[in-house]
Jmol script that loads the backbone (N, CA, C; Angstrom):
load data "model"
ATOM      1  N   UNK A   1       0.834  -1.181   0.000  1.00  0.00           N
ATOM      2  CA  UNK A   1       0.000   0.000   0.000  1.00  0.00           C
ATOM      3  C   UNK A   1       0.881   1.248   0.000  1.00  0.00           C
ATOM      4  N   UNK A   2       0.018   2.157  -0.807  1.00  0.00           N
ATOM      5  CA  UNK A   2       1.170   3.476  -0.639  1.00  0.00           C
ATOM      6  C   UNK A   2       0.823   4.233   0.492  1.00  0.00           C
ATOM      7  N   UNK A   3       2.061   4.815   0.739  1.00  0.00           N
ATOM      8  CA  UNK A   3       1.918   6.105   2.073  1.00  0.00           C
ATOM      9  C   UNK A   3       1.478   7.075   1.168  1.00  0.00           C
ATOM     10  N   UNK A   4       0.331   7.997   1.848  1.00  0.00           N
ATOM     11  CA  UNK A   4       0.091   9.354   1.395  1.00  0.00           C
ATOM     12  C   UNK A   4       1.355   9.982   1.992  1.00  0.00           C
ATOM     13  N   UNK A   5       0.977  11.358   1.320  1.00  0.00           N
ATOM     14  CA  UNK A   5       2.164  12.070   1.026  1.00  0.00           C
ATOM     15  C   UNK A   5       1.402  13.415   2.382  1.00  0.00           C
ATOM     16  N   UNK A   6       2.662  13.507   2.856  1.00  0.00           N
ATOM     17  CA  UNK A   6       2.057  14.433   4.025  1.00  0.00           C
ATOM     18  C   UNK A   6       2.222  15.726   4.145  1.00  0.00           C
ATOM     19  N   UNK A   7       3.279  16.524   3.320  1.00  0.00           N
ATOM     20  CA  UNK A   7       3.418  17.546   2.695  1.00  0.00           C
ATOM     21  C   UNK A   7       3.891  17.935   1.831  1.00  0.00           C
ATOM     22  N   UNK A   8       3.377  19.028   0.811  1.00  0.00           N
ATOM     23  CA  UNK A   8       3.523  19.441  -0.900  1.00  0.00           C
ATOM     24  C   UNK A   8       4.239  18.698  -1.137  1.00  0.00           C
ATOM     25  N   UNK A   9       5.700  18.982  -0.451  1.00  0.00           N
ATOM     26  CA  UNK A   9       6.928  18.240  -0.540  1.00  0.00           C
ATOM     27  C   UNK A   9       7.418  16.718  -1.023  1.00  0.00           C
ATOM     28  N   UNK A  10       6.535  16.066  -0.632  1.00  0.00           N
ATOM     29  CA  UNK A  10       6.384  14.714  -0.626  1.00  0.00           C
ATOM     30  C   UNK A  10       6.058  14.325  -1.708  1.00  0.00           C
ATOM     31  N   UNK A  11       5.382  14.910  -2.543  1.00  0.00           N
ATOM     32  CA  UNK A  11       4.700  14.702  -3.677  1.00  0.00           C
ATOM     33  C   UNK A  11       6.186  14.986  -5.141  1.00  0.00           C
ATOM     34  N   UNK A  12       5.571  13.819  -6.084  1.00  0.00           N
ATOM     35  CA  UNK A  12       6.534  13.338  -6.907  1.00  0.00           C
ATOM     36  C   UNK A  12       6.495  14.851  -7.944  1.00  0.00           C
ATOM     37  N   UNK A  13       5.036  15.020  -8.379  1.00  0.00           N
ATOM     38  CA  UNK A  13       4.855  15.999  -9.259  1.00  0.00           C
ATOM     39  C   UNK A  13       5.413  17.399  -8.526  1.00  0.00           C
ATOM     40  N   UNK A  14       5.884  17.603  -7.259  1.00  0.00           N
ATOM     41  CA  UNK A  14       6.061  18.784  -7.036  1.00  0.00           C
ATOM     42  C   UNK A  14       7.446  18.801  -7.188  1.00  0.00           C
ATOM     43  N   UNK A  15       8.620  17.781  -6.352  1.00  0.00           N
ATOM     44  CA  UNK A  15       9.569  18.079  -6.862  1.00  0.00           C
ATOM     45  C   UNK A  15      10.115  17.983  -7.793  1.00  0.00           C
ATOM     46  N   UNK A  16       9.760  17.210  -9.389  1.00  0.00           N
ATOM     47  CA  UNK A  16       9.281  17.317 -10.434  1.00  0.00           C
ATOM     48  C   UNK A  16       9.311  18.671 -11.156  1.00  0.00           C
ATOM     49  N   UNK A  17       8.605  19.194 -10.637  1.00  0.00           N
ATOM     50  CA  UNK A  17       8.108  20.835 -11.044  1.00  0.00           C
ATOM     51  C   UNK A  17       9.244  21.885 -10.106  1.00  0.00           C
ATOM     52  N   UNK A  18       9.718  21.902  -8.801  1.00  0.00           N
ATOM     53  CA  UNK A  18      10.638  22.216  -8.088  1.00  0.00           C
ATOM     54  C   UNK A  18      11.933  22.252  -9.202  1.00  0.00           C
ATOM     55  N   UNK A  19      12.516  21.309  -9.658  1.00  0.00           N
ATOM     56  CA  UNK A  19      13.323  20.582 -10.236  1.00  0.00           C
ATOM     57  C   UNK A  19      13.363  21.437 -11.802  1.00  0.00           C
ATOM     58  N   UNK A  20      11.946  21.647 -12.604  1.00  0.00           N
ATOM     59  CA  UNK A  20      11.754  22.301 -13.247  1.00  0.00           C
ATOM     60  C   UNK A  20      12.269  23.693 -13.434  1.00  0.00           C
ATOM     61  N   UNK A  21      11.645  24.438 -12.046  1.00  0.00           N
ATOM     62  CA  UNK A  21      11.969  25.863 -12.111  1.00  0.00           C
ATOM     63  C   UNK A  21      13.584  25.627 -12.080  1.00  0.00           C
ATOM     64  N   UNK A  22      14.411  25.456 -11.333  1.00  0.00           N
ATOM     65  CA  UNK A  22      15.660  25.512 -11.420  1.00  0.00           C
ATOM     66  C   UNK A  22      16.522  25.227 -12.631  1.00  0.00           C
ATOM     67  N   UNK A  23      16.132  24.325 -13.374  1.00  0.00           N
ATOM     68  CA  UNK A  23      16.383  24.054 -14.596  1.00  0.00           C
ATOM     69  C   UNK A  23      16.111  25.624 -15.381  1.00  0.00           C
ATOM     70  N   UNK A  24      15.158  26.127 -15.234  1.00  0.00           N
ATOM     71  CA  UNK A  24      14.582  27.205 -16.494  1.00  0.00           C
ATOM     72  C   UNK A  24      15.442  28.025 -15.827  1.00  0.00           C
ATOM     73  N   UNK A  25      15.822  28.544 -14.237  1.00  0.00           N
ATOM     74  CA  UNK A  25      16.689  29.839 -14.300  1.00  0.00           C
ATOM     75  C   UNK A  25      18.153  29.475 -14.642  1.00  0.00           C
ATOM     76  N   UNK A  26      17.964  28.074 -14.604  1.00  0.00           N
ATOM     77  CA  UNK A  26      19.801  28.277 -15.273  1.00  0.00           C
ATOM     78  C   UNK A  26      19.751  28.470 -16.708  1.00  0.00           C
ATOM     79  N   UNK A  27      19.017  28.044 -17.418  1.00  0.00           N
ATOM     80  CA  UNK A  27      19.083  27.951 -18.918  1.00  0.00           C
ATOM     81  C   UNK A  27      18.354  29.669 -19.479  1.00  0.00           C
ATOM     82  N   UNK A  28      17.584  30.077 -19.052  1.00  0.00           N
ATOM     83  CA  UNK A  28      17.046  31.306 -18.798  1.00  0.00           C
ATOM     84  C   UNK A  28      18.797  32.740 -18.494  1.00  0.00           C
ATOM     85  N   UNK A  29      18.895  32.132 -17.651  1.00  0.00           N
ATOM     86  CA  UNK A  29      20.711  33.010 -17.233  1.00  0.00           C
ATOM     87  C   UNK A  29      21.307  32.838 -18.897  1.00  0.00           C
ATOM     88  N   UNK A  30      21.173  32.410 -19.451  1.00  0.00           N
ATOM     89  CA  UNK A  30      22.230  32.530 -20.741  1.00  0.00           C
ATOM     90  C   UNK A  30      21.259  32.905 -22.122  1.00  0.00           C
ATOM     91  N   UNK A  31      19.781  33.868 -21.961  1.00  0.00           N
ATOM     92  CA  UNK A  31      19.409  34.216 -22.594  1.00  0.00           C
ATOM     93  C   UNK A  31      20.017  36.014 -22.851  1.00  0.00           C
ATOM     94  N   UNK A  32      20.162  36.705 -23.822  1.00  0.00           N
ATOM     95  CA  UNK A  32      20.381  37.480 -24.181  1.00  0.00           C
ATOM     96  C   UNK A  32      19.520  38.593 -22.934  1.00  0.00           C
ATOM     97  N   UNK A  33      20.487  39.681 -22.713  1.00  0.00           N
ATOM     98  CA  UNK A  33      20.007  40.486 -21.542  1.00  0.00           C
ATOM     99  C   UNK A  33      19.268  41.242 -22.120  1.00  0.00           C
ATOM    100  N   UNK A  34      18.397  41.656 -23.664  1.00  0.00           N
ATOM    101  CA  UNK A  34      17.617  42.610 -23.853  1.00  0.00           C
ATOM    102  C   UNK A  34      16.369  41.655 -23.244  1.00  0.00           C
ATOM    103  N   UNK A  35      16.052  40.439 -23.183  1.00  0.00           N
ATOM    104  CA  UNK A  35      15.001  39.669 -22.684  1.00  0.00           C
ATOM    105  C   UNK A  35      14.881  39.119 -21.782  1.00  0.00           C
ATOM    106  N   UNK A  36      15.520  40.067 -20.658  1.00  0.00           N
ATOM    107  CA  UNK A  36      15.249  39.573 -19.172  1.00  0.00           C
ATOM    108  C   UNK A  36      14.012  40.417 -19.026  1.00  0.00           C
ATOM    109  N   UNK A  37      13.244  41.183 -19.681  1.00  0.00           N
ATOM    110  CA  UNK A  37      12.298  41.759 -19.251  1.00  0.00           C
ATOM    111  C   UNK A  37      10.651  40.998 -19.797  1.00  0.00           C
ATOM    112  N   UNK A  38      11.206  40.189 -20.735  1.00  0.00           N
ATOM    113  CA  UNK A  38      10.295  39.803 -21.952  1.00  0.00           C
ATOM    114  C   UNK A  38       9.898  38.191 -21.473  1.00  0.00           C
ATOM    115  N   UNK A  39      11.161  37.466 -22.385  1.00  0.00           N
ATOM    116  CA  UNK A  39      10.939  36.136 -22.614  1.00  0.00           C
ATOM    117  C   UNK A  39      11.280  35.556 -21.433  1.00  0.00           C
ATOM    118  N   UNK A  40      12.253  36.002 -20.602  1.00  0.00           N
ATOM    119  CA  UNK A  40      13.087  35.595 -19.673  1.00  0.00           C
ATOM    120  C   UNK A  40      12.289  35.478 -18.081  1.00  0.00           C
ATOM    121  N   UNK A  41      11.447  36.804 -18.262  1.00  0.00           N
ATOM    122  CA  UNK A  41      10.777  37.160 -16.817  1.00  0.00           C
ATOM    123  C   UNK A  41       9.702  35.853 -17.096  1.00  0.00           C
ATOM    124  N   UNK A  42       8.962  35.974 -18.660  1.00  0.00           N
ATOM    125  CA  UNK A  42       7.607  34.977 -18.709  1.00  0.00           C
ATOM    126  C   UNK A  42       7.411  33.461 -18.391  1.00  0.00           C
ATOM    127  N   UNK A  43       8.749  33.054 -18.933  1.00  0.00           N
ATOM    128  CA  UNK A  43       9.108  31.821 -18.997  1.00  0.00           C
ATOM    129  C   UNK A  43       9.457  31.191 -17.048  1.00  0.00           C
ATOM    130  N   UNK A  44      10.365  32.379 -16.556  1.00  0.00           N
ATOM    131  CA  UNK A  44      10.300  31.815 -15.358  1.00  0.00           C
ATOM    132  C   UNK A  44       8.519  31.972 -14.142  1.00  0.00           C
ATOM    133  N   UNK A  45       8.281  32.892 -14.416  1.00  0.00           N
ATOM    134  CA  UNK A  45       6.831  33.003 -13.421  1.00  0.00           C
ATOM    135  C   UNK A  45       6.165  32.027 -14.174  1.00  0.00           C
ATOM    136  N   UNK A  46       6.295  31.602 -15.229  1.00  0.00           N
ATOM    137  CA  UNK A  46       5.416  30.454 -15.396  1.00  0.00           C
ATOM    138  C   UNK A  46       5.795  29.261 -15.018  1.00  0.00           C
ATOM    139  N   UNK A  47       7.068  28.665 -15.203  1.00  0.00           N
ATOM    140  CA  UNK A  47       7.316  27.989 -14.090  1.00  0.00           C
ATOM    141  C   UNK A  47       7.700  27.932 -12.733  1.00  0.00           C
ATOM    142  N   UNK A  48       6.971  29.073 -12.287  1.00  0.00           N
ATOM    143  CA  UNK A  48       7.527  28.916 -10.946  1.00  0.00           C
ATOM    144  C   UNK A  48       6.067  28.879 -10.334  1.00  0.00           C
ATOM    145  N   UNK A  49       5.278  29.341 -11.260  1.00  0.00           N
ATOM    146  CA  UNK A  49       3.592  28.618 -11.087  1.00  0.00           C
ATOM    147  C   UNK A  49       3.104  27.693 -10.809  1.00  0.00           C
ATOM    148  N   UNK A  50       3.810  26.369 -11.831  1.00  0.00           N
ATOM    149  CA  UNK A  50       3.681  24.917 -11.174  1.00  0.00           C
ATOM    150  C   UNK A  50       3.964  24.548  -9.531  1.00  0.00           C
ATOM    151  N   UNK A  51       5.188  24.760  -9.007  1.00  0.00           N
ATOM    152  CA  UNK A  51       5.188  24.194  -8.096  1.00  0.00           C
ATOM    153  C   UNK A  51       4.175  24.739  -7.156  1.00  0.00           C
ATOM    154  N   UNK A  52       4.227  26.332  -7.176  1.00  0.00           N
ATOM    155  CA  UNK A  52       3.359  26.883  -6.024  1.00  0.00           C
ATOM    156  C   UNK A  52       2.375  26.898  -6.489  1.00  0.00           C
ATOM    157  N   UNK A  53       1.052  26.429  -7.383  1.00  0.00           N
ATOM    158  CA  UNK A  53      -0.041  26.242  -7.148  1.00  0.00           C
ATOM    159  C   UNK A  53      -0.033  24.526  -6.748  1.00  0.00           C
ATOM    160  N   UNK A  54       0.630  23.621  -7.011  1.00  0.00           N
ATOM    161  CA  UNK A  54       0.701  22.529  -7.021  1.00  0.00           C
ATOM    162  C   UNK A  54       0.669  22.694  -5.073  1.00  0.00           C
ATOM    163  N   UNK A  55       1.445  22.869  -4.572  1.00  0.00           N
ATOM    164  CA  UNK A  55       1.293  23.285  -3.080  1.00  0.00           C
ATOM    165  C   UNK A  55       0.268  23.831  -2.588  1.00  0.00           C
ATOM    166  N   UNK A  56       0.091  25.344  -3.142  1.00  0.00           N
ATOM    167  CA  UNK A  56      -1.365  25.156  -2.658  1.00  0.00           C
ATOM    168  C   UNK A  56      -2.431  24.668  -2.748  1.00  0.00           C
ATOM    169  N   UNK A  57      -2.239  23.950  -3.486  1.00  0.00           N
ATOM    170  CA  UNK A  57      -3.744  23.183  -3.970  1.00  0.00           C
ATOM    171  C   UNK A  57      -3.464  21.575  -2.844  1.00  0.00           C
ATOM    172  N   UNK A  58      -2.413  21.592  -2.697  1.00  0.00           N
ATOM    173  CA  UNK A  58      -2.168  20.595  -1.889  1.00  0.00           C
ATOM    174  C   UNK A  58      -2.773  20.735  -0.301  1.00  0.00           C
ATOM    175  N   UNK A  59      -2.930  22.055  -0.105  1.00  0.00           N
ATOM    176  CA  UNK A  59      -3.901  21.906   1.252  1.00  0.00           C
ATOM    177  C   UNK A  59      -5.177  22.135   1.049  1.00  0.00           C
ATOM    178  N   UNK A  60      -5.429  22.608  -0.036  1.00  0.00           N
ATOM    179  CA  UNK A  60      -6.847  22.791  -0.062  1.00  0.00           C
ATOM    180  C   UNK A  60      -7.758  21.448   0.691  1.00  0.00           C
ATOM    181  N   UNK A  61      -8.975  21.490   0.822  1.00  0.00           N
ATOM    182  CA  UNK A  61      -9.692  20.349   1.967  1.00  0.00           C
ATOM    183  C   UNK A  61     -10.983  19.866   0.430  1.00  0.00           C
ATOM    184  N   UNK A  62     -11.769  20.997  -0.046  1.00  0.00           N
ATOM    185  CA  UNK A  62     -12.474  19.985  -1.269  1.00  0.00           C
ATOM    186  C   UNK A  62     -11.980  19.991  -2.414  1.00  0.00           C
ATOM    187  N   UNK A  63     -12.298  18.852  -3.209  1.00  0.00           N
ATOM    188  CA  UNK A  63     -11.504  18.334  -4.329  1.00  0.00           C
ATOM    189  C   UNK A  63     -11.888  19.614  -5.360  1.00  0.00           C
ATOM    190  N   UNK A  64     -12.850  20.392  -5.443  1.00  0.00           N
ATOM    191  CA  UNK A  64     -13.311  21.315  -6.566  1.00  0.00           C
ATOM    192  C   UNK A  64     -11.687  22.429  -6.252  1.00  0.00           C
ATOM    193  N   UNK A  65     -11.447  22.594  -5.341  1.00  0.00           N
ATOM    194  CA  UNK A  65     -10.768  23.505  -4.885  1.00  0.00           C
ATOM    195  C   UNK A  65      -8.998  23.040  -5.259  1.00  0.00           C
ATOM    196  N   UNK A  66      -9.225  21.707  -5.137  1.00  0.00           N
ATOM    197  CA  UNK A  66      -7.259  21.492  -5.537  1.00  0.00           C
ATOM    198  C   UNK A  66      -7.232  21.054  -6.689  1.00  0.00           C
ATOM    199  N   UNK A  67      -8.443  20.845  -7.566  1.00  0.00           N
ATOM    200  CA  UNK A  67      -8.527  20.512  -8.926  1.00  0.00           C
ATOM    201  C   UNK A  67      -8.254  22.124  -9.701  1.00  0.00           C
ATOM    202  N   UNK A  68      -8.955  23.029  -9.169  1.00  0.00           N
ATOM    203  CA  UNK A  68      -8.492  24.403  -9.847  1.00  0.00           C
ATOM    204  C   UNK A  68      -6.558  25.216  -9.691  1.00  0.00           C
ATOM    205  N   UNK A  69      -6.533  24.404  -8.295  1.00  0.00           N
ATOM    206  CA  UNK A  69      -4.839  24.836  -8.598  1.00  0.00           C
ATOM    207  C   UNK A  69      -3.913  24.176  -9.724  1.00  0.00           C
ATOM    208  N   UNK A  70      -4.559  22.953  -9.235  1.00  0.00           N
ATOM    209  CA  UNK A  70      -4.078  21.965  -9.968  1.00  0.00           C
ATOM    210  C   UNK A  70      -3.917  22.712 -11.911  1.00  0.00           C
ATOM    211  N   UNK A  71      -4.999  22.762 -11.902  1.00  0.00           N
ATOM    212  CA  UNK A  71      -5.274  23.485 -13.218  1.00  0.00           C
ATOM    213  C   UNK A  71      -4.960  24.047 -13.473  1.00  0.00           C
ATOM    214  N   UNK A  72      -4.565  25.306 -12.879  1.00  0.00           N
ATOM    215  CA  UNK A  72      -3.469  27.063 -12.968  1.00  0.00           C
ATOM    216  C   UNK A  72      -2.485  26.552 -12.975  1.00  0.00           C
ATOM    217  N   UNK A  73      -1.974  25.174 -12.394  1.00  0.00           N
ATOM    218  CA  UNK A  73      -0.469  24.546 -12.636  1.00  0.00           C
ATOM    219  C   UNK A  73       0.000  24.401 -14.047  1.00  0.00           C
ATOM    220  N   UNK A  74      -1.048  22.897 -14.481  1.00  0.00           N
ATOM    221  CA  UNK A  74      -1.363  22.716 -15.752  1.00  0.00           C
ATOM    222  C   UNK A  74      -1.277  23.495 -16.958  1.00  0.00           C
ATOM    223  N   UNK A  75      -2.078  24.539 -16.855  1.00  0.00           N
ATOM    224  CA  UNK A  75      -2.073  25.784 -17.468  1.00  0.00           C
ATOM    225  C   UNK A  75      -0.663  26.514 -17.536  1.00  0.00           C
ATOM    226  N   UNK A  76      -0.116  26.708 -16.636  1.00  0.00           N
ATOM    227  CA  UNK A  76       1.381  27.364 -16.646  1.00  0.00           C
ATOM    228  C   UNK A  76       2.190  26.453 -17.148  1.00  0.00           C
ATOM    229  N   UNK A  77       2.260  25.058 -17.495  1.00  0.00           N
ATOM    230  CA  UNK A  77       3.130  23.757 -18.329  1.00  0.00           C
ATOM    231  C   UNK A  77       3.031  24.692 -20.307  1.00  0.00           C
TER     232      UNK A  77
END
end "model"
wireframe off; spacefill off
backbone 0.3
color backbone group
């Protein structure tokens, strides 16, 4: 049987997505400096969306409610 996962943390898809953002600011760091304002800023708040809605949706208590973070996650992929 599996153990639930007892915080955000625990969860495969978050550090997954954790793992993600760090990836994009290193590869992001060697984009041309006229598009740190542009491509550079967009690309990271969007992944840095995943993990933290993925978390919060992780405490949410009804399912309508961590299915919509879930989704703003999704959406930011």
């Amino acid at each position: 049987m599996k153990e639930l996962a007892k915080t955000f943390e625990d969860l495969i898809v978050w550090q997954k997505a954790h793992q993600f953002v760090l990836d994009v600011y290193k590869y992001t760091g060697n984009f041309p400096k006229e598009e740190i304002y542009g491509l550079t800023s967009q690309l990271r708040r969007a992944a840095v969306s995943i993990p933290a809605n993925t978390a919060e949706g992780f405490k949410k208590k009804g399912k309508a409610d961590k299915v919509r973070y879930l989704n703003i996650a999704q959406g930011s992929l």
